[in-house]
Backbone as a printed PyTorch tensor [residue, N CA C, xyz], in Angstrom:
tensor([[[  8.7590,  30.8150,  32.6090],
         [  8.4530,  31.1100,  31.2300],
         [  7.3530,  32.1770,  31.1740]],

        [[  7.4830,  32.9240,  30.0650],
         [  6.2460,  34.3050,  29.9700],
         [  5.3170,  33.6560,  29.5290]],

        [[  4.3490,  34.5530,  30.3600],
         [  2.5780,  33.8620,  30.0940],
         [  2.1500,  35.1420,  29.5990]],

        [[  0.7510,  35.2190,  28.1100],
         [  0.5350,  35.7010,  27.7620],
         [ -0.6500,  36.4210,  28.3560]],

        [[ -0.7960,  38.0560,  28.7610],
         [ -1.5780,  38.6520,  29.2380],
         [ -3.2870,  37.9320,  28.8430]],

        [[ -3.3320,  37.9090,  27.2970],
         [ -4.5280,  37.3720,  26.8350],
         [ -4.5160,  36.5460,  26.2120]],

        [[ -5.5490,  35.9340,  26.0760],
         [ -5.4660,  34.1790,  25.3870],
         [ -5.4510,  35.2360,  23.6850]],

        [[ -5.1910,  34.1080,  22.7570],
         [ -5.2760,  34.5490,  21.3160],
         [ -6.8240,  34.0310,  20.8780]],

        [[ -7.5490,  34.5500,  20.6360],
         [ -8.8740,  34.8780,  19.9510],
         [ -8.7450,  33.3790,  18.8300]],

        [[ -9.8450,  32.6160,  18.5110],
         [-10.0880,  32.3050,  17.5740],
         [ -9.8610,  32.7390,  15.8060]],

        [[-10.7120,  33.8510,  15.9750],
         [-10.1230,  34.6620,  14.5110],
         [ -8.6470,  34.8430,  14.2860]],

        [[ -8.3030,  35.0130,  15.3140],
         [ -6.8160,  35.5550,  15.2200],
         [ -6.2830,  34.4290,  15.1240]],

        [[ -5.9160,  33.0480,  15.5380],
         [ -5.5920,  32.1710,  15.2300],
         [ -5.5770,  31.6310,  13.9120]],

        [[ -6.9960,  31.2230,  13.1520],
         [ -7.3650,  30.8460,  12.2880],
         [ -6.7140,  31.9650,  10.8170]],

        [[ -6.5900,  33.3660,  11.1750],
         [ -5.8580,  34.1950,   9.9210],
         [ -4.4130,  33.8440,   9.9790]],

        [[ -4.1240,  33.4220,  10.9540],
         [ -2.3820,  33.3620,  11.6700],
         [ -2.0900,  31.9570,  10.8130]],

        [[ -3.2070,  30.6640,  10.8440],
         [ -2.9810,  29.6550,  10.3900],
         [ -3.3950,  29.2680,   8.6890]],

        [[ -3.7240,  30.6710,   8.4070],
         [ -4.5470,  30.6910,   7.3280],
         [ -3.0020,  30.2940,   5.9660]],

        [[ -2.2240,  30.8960,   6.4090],
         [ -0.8910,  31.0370,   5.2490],
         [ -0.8180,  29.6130,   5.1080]],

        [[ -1.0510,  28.6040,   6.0580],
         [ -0.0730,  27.1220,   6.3390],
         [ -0.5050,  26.4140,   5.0350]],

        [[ -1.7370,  26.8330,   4.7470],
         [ -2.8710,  25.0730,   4.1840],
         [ -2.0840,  25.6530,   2.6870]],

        [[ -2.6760,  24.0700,   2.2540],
         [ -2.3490,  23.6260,   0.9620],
         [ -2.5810,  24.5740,  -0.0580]],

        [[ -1.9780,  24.9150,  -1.1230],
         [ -2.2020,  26.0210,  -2.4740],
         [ -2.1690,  24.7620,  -3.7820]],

        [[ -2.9850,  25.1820,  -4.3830],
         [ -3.5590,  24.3250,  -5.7750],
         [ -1.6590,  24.9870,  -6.6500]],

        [[ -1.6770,  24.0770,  -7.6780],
         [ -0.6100,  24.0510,  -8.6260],
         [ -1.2740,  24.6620,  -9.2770]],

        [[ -0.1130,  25.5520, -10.4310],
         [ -0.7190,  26.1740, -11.2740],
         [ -0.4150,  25.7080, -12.5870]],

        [[ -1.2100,  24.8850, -13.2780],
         [ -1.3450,  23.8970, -14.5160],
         [ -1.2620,  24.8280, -15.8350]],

        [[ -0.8030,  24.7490, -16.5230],
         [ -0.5480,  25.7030, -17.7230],
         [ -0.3860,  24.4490, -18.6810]],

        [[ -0.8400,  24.7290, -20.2900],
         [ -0.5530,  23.8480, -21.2910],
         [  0.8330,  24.0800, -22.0290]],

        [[  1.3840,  22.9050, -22.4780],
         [  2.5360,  22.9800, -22.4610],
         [  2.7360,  23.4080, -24.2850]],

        [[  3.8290,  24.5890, -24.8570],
         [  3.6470,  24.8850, -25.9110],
         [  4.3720,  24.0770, -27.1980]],

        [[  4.6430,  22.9070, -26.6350],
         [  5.0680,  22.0300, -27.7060],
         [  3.7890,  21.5020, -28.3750]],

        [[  3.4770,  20.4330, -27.0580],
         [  2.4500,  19.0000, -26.8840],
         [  0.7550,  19.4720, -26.4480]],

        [[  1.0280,  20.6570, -25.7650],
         [ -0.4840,  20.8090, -25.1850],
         [ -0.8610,  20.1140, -24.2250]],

        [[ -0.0580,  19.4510, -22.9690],
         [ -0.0490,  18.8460, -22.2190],
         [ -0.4130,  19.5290, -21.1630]],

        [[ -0.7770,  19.5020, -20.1080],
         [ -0.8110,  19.9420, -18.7370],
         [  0.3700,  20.2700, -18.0410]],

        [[  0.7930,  20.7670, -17.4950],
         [  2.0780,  20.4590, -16.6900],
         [  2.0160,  22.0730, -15.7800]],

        [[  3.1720,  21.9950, -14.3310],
         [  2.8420,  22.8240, -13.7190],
         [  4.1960,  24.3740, -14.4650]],

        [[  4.0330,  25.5170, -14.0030],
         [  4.3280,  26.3900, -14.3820],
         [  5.5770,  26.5440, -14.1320]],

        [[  6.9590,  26.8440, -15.1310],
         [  8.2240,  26.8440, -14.6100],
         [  8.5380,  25.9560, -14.6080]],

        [[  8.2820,  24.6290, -15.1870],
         [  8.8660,  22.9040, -15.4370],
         [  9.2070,  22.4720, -16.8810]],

        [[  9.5440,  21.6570, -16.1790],
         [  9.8520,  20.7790, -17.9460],
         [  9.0020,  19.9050, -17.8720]],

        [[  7.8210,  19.8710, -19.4580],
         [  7.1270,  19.2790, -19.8430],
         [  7.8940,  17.6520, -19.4950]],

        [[  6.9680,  16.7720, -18.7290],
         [  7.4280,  15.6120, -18.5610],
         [  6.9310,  14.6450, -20.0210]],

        [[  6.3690,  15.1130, -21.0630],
         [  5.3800,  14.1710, -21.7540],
         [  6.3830,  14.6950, -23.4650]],

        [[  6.8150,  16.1320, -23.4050],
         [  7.5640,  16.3300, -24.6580],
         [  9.2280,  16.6090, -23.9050]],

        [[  9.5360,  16.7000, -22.8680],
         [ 10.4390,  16.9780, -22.4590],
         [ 11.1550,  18.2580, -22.9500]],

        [[ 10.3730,  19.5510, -22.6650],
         [ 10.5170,  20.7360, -23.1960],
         [ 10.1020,  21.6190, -22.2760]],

        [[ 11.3460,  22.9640, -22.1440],
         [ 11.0840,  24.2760, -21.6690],
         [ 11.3860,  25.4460, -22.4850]],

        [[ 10.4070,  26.1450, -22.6210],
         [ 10.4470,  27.4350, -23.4190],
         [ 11.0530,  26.8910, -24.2120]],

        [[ 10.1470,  26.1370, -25.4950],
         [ 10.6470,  25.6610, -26.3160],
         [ 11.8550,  25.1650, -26.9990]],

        [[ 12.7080,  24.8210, -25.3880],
         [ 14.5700,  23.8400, -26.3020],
         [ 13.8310,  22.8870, -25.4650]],

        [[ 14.8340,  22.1250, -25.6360],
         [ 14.0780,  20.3420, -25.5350],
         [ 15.4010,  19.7810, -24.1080]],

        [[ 15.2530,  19.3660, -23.1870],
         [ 15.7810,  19.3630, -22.3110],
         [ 15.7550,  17.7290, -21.5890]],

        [[ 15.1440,  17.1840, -22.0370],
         [ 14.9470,  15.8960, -22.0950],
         [ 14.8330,  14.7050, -22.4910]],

        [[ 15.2690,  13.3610, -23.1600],
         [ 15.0120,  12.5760, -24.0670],
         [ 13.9950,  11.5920, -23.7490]],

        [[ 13.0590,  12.1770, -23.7140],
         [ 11.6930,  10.7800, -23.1680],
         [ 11.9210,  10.2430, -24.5250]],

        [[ 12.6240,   9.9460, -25.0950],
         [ 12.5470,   8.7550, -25.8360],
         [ 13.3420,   7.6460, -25.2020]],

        [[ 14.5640,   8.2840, -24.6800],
         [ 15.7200,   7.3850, -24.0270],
         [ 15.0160,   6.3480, -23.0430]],

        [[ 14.0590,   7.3830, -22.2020],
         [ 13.8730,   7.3770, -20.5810],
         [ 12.8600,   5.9480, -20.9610]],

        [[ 12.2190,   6.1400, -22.2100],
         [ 10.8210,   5.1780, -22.5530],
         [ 11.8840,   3.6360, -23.2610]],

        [[ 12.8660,   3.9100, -23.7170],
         [ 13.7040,   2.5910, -24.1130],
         [ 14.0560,   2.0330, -22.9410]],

        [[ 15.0280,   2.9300, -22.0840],
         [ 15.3650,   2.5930, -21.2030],
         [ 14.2470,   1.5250, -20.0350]],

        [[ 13.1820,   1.7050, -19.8730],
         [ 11.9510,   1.3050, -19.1840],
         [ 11.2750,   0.2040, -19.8360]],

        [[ 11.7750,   0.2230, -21.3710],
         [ 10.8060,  -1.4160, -22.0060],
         [ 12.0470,  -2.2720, -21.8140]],

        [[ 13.6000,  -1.9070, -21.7350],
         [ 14.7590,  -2.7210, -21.6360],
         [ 14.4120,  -3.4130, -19.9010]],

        [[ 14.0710,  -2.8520, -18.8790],
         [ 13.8990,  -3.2550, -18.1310],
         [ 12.8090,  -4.1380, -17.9030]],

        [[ 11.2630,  -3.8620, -17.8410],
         [ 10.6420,  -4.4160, -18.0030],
         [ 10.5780,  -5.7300, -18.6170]],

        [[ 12.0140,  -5.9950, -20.0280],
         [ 12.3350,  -7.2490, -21.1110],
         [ 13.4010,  -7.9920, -19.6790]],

        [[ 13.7350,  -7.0770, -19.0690],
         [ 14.4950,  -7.9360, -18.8510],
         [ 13.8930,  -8.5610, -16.9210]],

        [[ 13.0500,  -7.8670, -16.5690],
         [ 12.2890,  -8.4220, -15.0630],
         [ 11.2910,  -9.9960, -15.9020]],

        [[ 10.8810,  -9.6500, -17.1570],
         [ 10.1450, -10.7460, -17.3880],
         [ 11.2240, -12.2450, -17.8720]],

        [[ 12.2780, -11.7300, -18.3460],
         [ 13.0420, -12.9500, -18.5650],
         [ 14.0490, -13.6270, -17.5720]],

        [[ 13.6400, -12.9690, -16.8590],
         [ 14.3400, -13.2530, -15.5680],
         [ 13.0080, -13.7170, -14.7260]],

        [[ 11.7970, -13.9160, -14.5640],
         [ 10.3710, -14.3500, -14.3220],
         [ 10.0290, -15.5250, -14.9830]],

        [[ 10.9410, -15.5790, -16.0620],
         [ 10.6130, -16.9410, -17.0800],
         [ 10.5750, -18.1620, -16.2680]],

        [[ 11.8840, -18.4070, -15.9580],
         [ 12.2160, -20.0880, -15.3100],
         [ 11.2650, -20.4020, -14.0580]],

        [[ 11.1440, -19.1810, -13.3130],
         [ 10.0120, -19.3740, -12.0830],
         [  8.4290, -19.7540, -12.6440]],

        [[  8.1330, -18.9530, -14.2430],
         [  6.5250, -19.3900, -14.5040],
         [  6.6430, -21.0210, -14.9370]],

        [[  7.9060, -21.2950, -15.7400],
         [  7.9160, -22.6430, -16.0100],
         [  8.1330, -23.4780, -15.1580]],

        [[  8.5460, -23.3840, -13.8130],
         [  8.2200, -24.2580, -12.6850],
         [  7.3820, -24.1920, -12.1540]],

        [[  6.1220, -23.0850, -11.8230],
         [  5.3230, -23.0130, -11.2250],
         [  4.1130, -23.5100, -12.3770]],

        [[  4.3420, -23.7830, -13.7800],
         [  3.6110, -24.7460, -14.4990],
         [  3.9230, -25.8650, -14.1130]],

        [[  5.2650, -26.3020, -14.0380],
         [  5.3240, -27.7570, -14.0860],
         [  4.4870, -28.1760, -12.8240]],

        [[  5.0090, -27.6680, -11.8520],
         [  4.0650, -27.9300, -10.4210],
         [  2.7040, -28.2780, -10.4690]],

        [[  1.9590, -27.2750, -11.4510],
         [  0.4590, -27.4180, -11.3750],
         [  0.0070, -28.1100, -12.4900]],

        [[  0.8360, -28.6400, -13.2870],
         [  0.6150, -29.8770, -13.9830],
         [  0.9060, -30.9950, -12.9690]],

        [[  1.6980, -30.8670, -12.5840],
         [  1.9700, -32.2310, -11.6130],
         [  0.4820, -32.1330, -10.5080]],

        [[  0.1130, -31.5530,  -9.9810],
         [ -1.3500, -31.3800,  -9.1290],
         [ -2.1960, -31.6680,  -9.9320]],

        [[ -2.5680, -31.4180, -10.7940],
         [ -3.0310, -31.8740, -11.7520],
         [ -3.6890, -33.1460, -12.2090]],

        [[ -2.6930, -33.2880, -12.2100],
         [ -2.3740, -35.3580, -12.5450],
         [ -2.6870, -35.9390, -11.6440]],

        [[ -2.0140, -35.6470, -10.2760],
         [ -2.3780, -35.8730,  -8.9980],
         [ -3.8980, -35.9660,  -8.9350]],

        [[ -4.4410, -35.0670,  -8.7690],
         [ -5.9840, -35.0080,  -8.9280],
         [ -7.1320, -36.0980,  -9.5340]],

        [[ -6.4060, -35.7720, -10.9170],
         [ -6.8330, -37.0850, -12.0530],
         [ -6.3640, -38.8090, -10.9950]],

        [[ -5.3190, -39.0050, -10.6080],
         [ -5.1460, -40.1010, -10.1960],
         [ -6.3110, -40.0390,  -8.9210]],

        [[ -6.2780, -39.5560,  -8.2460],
         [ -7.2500, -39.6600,  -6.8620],
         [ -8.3820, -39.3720,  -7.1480]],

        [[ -8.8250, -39.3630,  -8.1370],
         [-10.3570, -38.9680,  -8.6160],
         [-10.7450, -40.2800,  -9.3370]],

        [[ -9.5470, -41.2250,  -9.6470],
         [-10.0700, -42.7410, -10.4760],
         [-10.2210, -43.5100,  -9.1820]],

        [[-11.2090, -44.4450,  -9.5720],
         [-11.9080, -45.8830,  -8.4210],
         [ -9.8200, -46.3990,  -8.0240]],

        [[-10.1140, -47.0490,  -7.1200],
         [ -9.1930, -47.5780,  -6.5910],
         [ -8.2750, -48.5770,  -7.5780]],

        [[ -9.1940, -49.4270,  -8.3680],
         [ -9.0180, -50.7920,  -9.5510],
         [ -8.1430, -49.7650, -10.5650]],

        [[ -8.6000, -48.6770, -10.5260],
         [ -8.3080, -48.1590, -11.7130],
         [ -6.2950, -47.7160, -11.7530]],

        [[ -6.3560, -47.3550, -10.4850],
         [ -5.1730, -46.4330, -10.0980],
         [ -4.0250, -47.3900, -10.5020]],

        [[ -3.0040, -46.8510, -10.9930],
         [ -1.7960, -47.6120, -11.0070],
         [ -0.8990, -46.2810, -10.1780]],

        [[  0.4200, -47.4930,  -9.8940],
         [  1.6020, -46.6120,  -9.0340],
         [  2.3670, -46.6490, -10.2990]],

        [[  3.1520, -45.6990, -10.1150],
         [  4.5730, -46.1020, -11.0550],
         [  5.3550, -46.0900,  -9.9650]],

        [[  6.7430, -46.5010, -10.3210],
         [  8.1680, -46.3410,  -9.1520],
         [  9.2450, -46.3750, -10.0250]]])
């Protein structure tokens, strides 16, 4: 394999590696909403480019409380067992916390 006559210099490295690193976005306000957003996009907040409308964040925001309605009602039957449980500990507690005379069994 070819070996290089001279090593590569520091400087020369570091300008060579200079292109690689990270570049900042370029944030522009958006001319619907006045939002932030980067340059050449569609406003994610009015869903707009060069003023036609290209998006329905209204849909996208129904769509997201329909889900959310429906992860919690589907979460339901698990919180009402994991009440009943800690009512039952509960009780438990209360029984082992009375004098011995006091305790009754049921069966």
């Amino acid at each position: 394999m070819a070996q290089p006559k001279q090593g590569t210099s520091r400087s020369k490295t570091k300008i060579r590696r200079k292109s690689f690193r990270l570049k900042s976005i370029n944030l522009i306000a958006c001319e619907q909403c006045g939002s932030l957003k980067p340059a050449h996009h569609i406003c994610l907040v009015c869903g707009t480019y060069r003023g036609k409308k290209y998006l329905d964040v209204e849909k996208k925001e129904r769509k997201e409380r329909k889900r959310i309605k429906t992860q919690e009602e589907e979460q339901k039957p698990q919180k009402e067992a994991i009440k009943k449980v800690q009512e039952k500990i509960s009780s438990d507690k209360q029984v082992i916390n009375k004098p011995l005379t006091q305790r009754t069994t049921s069966k």
